[in-house]
GUDRENNU-41329 format. One record per residue (C-alpha): x, y, z; residue number from 1. Coordinates in nm, 3 decimals, padded with zeros to 5 digits, always signed. Layout:
N
<xx->X | yy->Y | zz->Z | n->NUM> $
...
This chain:
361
<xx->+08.752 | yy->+13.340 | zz->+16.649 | n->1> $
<xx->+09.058 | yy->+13.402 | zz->+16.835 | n->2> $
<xx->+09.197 | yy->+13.046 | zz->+16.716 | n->3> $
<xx->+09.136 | yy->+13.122 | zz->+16.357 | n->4> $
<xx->+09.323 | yy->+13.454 | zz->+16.358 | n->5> $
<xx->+09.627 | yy->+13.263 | zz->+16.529 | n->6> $
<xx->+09.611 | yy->+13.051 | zz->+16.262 | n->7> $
<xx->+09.626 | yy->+13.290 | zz->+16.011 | n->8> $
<xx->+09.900 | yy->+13.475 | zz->+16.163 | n->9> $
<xx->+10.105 | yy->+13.163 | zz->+16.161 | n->10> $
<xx->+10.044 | yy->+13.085 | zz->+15.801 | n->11> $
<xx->+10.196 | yy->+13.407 | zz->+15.725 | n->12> $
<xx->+10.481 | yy->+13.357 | zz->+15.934 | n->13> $
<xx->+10.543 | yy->+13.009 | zz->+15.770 | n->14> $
<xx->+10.563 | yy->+13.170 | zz->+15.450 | n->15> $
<xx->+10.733 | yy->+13.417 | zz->+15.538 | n->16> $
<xx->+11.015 | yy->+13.173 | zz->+15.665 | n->17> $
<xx->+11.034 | yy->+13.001 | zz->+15.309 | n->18> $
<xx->+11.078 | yy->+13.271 | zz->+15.155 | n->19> $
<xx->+11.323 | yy->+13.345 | zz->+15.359 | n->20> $
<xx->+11.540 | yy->+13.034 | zz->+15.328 | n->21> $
<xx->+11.469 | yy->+13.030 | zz->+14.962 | n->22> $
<xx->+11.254 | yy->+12.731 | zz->+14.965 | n->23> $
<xx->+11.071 | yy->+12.764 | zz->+14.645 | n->24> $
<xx->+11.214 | yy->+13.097 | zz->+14.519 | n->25> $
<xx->+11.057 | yy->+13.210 | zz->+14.151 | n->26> $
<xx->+11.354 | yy->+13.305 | zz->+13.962 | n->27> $
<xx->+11.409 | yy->+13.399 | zz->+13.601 | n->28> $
<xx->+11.641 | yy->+13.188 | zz->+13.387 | n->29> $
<xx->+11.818 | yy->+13.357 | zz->+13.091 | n->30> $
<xx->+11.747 | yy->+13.110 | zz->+12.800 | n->31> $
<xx->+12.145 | yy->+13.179 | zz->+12.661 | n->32> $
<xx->+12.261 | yy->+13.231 | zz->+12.341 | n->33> $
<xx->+12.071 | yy->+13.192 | zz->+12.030 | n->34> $
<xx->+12.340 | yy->+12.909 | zz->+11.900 | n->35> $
<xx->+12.142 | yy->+12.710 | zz->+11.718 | n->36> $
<xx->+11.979 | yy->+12.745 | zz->+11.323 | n->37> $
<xx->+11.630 | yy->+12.678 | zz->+11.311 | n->38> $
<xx->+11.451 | yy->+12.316 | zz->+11.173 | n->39> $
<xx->+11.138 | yy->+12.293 | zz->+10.979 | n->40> $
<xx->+11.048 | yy->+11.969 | zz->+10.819 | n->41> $
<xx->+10.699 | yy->+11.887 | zz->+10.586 | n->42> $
<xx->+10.545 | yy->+11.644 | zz->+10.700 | n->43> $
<xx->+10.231 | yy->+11.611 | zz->+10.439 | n->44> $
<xx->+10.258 | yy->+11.625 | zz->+10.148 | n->45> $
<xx->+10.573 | yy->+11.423 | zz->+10.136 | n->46> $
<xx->+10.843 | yy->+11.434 | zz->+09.876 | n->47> $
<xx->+10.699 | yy->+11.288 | zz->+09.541 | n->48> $
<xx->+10.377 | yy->+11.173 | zz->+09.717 | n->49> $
<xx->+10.130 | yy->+11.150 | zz->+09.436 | n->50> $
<xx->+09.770 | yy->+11.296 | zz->+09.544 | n->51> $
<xx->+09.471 | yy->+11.144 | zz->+09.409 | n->52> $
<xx->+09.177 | yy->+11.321 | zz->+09.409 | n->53> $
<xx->+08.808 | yy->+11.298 | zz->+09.271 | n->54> $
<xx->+08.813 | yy->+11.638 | zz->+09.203 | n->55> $
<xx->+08.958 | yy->+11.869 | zz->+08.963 | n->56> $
<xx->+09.040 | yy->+12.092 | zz->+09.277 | n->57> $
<xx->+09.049 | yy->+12.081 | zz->+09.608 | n->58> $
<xx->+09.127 | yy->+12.185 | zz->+09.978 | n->59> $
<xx->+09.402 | yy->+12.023 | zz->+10.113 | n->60> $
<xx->+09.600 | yy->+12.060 | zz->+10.469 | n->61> $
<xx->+09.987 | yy->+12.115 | zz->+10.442 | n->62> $
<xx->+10.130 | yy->+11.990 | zz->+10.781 | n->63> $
<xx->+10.446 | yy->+12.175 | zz->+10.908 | n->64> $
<xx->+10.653 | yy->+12.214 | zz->+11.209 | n->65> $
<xx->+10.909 | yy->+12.431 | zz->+11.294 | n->66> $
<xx->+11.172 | yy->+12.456 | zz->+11.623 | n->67> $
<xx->+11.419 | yy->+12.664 | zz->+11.757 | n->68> $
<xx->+11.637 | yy->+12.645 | zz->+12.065 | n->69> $
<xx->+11.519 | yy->+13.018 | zz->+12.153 | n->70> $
<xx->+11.281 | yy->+13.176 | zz->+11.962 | n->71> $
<xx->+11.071 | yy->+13.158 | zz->+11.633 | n->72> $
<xx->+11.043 | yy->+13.465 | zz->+11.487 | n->73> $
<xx->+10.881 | yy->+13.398 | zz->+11.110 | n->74> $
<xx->+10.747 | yy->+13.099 | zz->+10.878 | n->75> $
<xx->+10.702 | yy->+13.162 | zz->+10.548 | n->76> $
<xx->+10.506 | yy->+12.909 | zz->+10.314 | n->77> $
<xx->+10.498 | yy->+12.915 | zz->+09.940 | n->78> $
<xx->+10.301 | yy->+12.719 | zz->+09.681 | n->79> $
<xx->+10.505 | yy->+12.703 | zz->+09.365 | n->80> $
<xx->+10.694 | yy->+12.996 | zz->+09.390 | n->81> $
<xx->+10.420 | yy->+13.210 | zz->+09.552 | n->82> $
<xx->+10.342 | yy->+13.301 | zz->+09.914 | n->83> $
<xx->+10.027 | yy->+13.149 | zz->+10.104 | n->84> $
<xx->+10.091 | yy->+13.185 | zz->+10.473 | n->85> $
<xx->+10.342 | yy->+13.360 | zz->+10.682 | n->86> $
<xx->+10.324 | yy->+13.346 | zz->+11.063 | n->87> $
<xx->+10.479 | yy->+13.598 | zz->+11.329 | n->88> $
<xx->+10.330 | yy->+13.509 | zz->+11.646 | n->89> $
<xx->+10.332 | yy->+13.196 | zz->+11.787 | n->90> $
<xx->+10.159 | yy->+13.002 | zz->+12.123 | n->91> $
<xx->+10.488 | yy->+12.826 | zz->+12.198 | n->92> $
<xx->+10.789 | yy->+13.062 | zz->+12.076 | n->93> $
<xx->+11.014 | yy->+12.745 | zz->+12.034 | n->94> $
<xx->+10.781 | yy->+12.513 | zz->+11.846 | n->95> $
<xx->+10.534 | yy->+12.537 | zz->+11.591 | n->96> $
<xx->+10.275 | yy->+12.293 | zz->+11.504 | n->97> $
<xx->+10.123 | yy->+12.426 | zz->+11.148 | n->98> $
<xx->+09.831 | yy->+12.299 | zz->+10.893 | n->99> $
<xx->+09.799 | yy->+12.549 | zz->+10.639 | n->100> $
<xx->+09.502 | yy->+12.519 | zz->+10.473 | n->101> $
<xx->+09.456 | yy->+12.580 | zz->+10.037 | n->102> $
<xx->+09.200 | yy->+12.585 | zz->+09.873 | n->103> $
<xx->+09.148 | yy->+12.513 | zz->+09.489 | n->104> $
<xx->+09.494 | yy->+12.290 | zz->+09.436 | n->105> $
<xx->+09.449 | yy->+12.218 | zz->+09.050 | n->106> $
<xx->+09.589 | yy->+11.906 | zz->+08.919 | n->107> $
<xx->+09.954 | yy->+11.872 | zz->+08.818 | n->108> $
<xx->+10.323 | yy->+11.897 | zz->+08.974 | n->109> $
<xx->+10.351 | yy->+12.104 | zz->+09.265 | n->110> $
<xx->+10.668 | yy->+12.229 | zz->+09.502 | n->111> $
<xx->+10.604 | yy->+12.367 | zz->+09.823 | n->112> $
<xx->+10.875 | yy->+12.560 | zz->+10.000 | n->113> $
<xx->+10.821 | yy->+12.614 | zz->+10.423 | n->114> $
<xx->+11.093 | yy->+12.859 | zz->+10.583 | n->115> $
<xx->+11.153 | yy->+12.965 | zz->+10.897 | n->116> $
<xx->+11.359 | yy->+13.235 | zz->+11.032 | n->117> $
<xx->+11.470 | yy->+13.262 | zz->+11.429 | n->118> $
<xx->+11.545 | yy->+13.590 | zz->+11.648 | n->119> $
<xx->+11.884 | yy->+13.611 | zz->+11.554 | n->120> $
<xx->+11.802 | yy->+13.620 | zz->+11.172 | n->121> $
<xx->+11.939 | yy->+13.222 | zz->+11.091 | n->122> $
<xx->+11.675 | yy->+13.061 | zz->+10.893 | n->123> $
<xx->+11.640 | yy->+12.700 | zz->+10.757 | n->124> $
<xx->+11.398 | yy->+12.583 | zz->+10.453 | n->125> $
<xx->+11.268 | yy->+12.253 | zz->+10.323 | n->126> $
<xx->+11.111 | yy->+12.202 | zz->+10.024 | n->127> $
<xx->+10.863 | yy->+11.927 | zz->+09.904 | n->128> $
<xx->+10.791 | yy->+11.829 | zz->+09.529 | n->129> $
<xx->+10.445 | yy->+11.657 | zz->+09.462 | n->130> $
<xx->+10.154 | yy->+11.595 | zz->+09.187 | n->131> $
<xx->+09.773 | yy->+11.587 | zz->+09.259 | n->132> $
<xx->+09.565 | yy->+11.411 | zz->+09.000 | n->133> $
<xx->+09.209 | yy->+11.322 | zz->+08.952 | n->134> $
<xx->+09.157 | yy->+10.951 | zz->+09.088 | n->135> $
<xx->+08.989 | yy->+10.767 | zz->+08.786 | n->136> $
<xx->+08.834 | yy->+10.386 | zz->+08.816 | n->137> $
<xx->+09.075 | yy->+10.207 | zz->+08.589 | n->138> $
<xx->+08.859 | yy->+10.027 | zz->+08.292 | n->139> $
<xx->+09.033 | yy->+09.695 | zz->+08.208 | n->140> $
<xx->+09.166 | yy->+09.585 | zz->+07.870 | n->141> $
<xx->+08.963 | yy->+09.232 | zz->+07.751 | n->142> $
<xx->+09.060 | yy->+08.964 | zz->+07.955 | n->143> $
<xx->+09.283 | yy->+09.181 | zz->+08.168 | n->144> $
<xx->+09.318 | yy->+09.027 | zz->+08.524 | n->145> $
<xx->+09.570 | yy->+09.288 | zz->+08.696 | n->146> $
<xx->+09.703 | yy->+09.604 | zz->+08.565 | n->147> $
<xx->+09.947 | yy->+09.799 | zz->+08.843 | n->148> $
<xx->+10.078 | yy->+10.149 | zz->+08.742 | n->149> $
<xx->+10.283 | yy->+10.233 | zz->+09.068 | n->150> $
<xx->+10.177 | yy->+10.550 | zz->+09.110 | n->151> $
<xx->+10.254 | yy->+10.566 | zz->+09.460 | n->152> $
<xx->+10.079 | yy->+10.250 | zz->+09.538 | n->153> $
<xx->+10.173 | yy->+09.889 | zz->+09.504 | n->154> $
<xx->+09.772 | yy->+09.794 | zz->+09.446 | n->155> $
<xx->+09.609 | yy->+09.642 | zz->+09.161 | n->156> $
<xx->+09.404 | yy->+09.890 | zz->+08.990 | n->157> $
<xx->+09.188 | yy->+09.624 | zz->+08.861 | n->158> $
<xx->+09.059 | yy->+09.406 | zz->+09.188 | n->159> $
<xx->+09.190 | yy->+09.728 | zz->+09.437 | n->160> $
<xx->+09.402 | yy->+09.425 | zz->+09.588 | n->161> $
<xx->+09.738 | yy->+09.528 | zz->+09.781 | n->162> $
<xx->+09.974 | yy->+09.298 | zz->+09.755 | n->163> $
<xx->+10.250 | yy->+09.102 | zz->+10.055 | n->164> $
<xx->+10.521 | yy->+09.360 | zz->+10.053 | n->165> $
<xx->+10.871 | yy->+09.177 | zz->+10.128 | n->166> $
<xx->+11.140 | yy->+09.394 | zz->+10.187 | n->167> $
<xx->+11.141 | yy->+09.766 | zz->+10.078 | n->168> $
<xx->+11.068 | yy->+09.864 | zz->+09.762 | n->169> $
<xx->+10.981 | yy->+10.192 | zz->+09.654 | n->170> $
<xx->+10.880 | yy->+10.440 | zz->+09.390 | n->171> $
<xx->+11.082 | yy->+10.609 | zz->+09.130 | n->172> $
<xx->+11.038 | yy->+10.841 | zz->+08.804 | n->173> $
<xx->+10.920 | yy->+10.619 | zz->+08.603 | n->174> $
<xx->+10.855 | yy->+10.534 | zz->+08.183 | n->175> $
<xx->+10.465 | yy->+10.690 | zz->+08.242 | n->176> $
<xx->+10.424 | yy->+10.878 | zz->+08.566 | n->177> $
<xx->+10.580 | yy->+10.643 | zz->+08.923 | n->178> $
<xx->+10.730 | yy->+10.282 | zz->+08.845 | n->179> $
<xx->+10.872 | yy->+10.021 | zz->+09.110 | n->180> $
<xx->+11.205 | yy->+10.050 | zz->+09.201 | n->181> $
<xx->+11.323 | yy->+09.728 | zz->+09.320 | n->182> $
<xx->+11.544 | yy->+09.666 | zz->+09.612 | n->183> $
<xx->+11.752 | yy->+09.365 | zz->+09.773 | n->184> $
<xx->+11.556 | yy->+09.107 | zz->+09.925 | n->185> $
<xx->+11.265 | yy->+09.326 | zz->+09.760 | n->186> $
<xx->+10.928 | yy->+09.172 | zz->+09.582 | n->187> $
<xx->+10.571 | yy->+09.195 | zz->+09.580 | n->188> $
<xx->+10.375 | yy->+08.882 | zz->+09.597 | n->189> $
<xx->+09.960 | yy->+08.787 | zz->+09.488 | n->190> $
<xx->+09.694 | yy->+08.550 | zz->+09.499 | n->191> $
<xx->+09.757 | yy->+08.388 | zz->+09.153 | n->192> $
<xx->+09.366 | yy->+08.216 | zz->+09.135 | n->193> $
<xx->+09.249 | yy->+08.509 | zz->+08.884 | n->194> $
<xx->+09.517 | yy->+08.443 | zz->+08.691 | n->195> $
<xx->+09.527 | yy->+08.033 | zz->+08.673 | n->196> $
<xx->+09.156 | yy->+08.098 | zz->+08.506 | n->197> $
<xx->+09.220 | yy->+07.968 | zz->+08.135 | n->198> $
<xx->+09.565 | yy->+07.781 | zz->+07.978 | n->199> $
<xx->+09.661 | yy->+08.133 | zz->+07.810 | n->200> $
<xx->+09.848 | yy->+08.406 | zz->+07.974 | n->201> $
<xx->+10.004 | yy->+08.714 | zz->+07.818 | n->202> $
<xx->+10.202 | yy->+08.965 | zz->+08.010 | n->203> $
<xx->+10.352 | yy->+09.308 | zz->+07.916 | n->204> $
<xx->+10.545 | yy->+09.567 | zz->+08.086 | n->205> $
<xx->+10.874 | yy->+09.887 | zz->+08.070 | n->206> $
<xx->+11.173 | yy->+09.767 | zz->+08.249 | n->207> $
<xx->+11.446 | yy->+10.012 | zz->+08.317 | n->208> $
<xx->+11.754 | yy->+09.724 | zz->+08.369 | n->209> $
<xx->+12.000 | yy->+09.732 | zz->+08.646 | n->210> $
<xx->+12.226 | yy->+09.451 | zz->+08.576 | n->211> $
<xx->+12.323 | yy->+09.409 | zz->+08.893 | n->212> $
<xx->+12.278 | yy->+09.143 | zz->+09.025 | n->213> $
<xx->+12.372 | yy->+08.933 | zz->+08.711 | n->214> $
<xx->+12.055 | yy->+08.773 | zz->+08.691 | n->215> $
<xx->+11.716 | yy->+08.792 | zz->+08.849 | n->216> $
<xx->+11.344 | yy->+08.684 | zz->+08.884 | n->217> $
<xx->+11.090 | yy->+08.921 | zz->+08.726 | n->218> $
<xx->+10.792 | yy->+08.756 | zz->+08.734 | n->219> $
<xx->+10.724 | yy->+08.371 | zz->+08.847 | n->220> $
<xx->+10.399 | yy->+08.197 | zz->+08.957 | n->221> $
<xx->+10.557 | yy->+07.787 | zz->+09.052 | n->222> $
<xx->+10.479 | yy->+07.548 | zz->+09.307 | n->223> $
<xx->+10.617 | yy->+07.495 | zz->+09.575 | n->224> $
<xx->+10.896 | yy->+07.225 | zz->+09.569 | n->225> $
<xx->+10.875 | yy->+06.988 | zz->+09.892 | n->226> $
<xx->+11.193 | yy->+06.788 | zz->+09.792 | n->227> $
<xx->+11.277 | yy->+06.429 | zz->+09.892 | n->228> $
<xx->+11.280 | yy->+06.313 | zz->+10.219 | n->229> $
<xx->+11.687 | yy->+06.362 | zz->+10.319 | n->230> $
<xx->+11.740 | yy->+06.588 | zz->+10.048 | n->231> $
<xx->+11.731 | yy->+06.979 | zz->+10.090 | n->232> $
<xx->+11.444 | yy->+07.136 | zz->+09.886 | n->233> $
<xx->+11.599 | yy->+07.365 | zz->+09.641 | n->234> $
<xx->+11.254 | yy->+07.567 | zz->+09.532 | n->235> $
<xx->+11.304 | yy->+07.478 | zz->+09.139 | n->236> $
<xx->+11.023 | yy->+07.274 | zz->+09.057 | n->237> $
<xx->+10.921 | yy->+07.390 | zz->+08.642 | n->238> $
<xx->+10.657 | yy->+07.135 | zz->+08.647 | n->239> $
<xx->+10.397 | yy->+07.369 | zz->+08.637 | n->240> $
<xx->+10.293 | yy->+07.746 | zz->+08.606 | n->241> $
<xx->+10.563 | yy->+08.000 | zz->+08.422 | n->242> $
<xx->+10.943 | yy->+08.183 | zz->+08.529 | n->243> $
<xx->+11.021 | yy->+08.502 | zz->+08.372 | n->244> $
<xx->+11.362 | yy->+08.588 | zz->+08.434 | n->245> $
<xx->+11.735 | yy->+08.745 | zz->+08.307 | n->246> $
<xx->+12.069 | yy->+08.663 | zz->+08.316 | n->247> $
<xx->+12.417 | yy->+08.743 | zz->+08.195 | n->248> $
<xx->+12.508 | yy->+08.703 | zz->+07.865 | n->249> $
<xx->+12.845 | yy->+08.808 | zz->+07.819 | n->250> $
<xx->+12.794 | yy->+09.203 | zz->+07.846 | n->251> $
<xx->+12.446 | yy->+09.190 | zz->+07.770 | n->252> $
<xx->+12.172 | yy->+09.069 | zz->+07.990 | n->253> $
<xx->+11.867 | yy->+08.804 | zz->+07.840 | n->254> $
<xx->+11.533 | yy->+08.791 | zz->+07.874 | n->255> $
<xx->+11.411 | yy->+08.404 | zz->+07.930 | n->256> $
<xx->+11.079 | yy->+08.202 | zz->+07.983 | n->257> $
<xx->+11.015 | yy->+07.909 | zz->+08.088 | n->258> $
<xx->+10.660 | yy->+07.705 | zz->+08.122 | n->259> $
<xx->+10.547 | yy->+07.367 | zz->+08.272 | n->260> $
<xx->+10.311 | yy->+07.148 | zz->+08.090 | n->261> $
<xx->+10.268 | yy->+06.885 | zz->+08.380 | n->262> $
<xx->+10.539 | yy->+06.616 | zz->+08.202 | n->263> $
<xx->+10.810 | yy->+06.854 | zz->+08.153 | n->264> $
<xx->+10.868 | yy->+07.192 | zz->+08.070 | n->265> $
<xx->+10.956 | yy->+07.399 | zz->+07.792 | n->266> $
<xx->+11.236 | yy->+07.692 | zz->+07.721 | n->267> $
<xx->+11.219 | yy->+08.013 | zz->+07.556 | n->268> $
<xx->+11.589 | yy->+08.204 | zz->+07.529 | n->269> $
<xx->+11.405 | yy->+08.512 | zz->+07.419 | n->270> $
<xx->+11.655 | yy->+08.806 | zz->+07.338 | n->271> $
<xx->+11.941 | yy->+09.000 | zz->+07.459 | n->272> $
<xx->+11.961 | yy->+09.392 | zz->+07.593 | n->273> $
<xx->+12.202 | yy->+09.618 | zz->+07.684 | n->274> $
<xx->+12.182 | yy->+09.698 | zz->+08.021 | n->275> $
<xx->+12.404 | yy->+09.993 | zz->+07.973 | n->276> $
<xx->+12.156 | yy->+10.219 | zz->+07.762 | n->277> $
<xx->+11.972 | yy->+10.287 | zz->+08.070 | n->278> $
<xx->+11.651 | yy->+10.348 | zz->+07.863 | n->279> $
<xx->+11.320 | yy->+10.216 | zz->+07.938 | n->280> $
<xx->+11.257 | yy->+09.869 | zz->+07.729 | n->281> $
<xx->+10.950 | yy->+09.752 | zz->+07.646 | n->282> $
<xx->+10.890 | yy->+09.354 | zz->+07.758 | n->283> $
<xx->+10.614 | yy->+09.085 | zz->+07.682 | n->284> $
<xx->+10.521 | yy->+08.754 | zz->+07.677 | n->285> $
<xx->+10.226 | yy->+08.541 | zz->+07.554 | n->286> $
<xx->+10.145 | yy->+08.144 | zz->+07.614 | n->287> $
<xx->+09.900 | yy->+08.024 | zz->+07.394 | n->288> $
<xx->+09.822 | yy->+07.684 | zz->+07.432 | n->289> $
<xx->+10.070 | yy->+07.578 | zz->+07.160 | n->290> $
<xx->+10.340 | yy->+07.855 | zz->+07.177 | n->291> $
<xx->+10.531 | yy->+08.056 | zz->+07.419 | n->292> $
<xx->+10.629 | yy->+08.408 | zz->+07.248 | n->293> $
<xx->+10.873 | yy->+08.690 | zz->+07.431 | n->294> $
<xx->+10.876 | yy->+09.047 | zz->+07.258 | n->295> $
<xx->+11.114 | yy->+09.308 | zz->+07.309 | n->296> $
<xx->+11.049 | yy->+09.682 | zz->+07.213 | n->297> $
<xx->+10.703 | yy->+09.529 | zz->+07.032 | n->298> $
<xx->+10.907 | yy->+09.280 | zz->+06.802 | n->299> $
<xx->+10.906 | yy->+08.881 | zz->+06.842 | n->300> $
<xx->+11.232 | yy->+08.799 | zz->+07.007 | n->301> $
<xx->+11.160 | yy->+08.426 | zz->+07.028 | n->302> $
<xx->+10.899 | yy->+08.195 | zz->+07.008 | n->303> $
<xx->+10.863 | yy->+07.841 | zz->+07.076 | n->304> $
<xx->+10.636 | yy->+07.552 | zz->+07.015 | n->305> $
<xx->+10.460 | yy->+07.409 | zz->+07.366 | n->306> $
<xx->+10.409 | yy->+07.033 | zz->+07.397 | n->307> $
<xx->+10.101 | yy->+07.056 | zz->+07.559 | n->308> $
<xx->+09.960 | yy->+07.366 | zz->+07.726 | n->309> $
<xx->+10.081 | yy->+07.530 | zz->+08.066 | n->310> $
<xx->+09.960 | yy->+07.355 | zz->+08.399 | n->311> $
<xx->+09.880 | yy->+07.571 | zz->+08.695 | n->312> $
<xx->+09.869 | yy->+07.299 | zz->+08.930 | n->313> $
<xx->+10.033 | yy->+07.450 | zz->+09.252 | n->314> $
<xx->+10.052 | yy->+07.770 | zz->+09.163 | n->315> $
<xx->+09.908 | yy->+07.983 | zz->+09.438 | n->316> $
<xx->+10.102 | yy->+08.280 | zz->+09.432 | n->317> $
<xx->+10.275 | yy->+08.546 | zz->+09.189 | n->318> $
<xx->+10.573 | yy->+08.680 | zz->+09.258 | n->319> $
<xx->+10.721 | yy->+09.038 | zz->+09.102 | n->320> $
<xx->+11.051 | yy->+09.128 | zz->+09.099 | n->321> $
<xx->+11.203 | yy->+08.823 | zz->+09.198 | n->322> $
<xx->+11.215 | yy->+08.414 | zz->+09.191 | n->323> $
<xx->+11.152 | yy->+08.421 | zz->+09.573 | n->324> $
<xx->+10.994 | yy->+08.175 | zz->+09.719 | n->325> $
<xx->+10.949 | yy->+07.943 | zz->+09.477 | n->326> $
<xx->+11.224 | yy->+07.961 | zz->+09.144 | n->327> $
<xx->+11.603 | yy->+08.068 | zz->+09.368 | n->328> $
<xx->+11.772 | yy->+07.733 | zz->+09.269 | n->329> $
<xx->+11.986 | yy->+07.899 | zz->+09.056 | n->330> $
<xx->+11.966 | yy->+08.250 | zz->+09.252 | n->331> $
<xx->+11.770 | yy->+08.429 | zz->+09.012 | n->332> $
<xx->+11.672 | yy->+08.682 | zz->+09.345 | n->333> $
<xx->+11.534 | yy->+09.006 | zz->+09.393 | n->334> $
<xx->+11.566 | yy->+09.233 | zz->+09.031 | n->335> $
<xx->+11.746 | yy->+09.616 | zz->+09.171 | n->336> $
<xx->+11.557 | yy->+09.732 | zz->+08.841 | n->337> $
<xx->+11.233 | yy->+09.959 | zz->+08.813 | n->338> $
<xx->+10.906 | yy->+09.821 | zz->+08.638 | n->339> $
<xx->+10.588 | yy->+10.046 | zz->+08.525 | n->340> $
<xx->+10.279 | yy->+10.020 | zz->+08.331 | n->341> $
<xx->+10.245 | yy->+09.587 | zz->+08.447 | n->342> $
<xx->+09.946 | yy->+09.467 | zz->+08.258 | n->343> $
<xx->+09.885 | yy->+09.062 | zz->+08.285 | n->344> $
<xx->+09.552 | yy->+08.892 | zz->+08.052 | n->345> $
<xx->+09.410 | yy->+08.548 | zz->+08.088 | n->346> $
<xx->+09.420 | yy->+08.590 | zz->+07.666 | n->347> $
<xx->+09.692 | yy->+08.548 | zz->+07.435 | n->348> $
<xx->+09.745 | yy->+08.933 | zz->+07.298 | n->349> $
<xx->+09.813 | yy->+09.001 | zz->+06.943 | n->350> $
<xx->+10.105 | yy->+09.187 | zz->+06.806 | n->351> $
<xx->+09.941 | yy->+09.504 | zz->+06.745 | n->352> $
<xx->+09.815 | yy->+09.486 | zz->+07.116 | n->353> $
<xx->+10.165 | yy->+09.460 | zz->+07.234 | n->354> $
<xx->+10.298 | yy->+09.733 | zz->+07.015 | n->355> $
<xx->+10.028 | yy->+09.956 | zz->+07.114 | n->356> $
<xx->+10.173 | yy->+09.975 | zz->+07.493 | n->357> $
<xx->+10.532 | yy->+09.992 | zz->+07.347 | n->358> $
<xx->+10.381 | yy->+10.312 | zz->+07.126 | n->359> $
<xx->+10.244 | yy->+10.459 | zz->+07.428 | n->360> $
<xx->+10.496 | yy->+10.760 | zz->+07.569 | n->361> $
């Protein structure tokens, strides 16, 4: 018993003697100046992030988090122009982890507005623009074998394929809702065997045209060229499958096909645009068996008789918004321009078909 209290005793004395020297003194730290603004960043939705939905309405979480080198002292969050959360207190007064909850978010275009305000009064806000529609299963045209409307999404509304992503494109306003923007170095690439079905092929899309650079690949499905032995491989072989493309003409820029039969190939010089309108143009193309056709703004720009019809031997892949990997012979690279509303058919479409997506604004 005696040894116990001794022990006890000398505890105390022990801390007593750190204390003393100031071995592990508690000592309150004045956190300085408030110097510093406030930061508050949105992290979902994101800025033109379209939402799709199965329902009309819905609950969705808006994620937000603010910071401050001292002290929060407010976050305000509004919903297009009207409050639906403000916060005052806060488990860690420098950082604040948020998901604010709202219920019944119709369909439409949205802006939501997060600010927060410190101790000392500074305040920062961010702001977030984005659309919530109803997700609907796409219905495809007759004979339609891909249909992509970029709305937010690179897939193919048709077979719910994504495609190889090379380089970083991305999404801009486009002719009907998001469109492509294209990008250097920039395409999308596909399996091409639902499209190498039948020897017809009809394409249609809205090009907004960047001319630069001068001239570019839009849409090519080739095979690949494996060259001579002691000879570099160039990529350029128009045996087979079709190359739609532009190039410079003069101030304008023009719209060309070109298709492979097997024994040779065949040329359509379409038509001419000017790149400087920067209006949305209306593009398509049709191979029949005996024709190749290119329409601009719904009209026939050029047709041209086929020797025999197109031959899709090698033809693996399709390429958008560029001639990479398989048509850069003559540089015809990634296209800086945007594309929306890409519809491709294993059918040649009439004339009233094609000006029935031109009509549509």
């Amino acid at each position: 018993m005696k040894t116990l209290k001794y022990i006890f005793m000398l505890s105390l004395m022990i801390v007593a003697v750190s204390c003393e020297k100031g071995l592990d003194p508690i000592n309150s730290v004045s956190p300085g100046p408030d110097t510093e603004a406030p930061v508050i960043t949105i992290t979902n939705p994101t800025e033109g992030q379209i939402m799709r939905i199965a329902e009309d309405v819905t609950t969705v979480i808006f994620n937000i988090t603010a910071t401050d080198d001292i002290e929060l002292k407010s976050v305000t969050v509004q919903l297009d122009g009207e409050q639906i959360s403000n916060y005052t207190t806060f488990k860690d007064y420098r950082r604040a982890i948020l998901n604010v909850a709202y219920e019944n978010l119709p369909n439409g275009d949205h802006t939501l507005t997060a600010q927060v305000t410190d101790l000392t009064d500074k305040s920062a806000t961010a702001t977030v623009n984005f659309k919530k529609y109803v997700a609907t299963t796409y219905v495809p045209l007759e004979g339609e074998v891909l249909y992509m409307p970029f709305e937010g999404s690179f897939q193919d509304a048709i077979s719910k394929t994504d495609p190889v992503v090379t380089g970083s494109p991305t999404f801009a306003d486009g002719k009907l809702g998001q469109a492509y923007q294209g990008a250097t170095d920039s395409y999308l690439t596909f399996p091409a065997a639902a499209l190498t079905t039948t020897s017809e092929f009809s394409c249609a899309f809205w090009m907004k045209v960047n001319a630069t650079p001068d001239r570019a690949g839009i849409l090519t499905m080739s095979p690949e060229d494996v060259g001579n032995a002691g000879y570099p491989t160039v990529q350029n072989l128009r045996t087979s499958g079709f190359r739609f493309f532009r190039e410079a003409s003069g101030a304008m820029q023009r719209f060309k096909d070109n298709v492979g039969f097997g024994t040779g190939e065949s040329w359509n010089d379409g038509g001419d645009i000017d790149p400087t309108t920067g209006e949305w143009m209306h593009f398509a193309f049709t191979i029949s068996e005996t024709k190749s056709t290119i329409y601009i703004n719904g009209e026939v720009a050029r047709e041209v008789d086929l020797t025999a019809p197109i031959d899709w031997t090698g033809c693996d892949i399709l390429t958008i918004m560029s001639g990479v990997p398989r048509f850069t012979e003559w540089n015809h690279f990634s296209d800086l321009s945007q594309l929306d509303e890409l519809h491709m058919f294993n059918r040649v479409l009439t004339v009233e078909e094609i000006q029935s997506f031109y009509n549509v604004q």
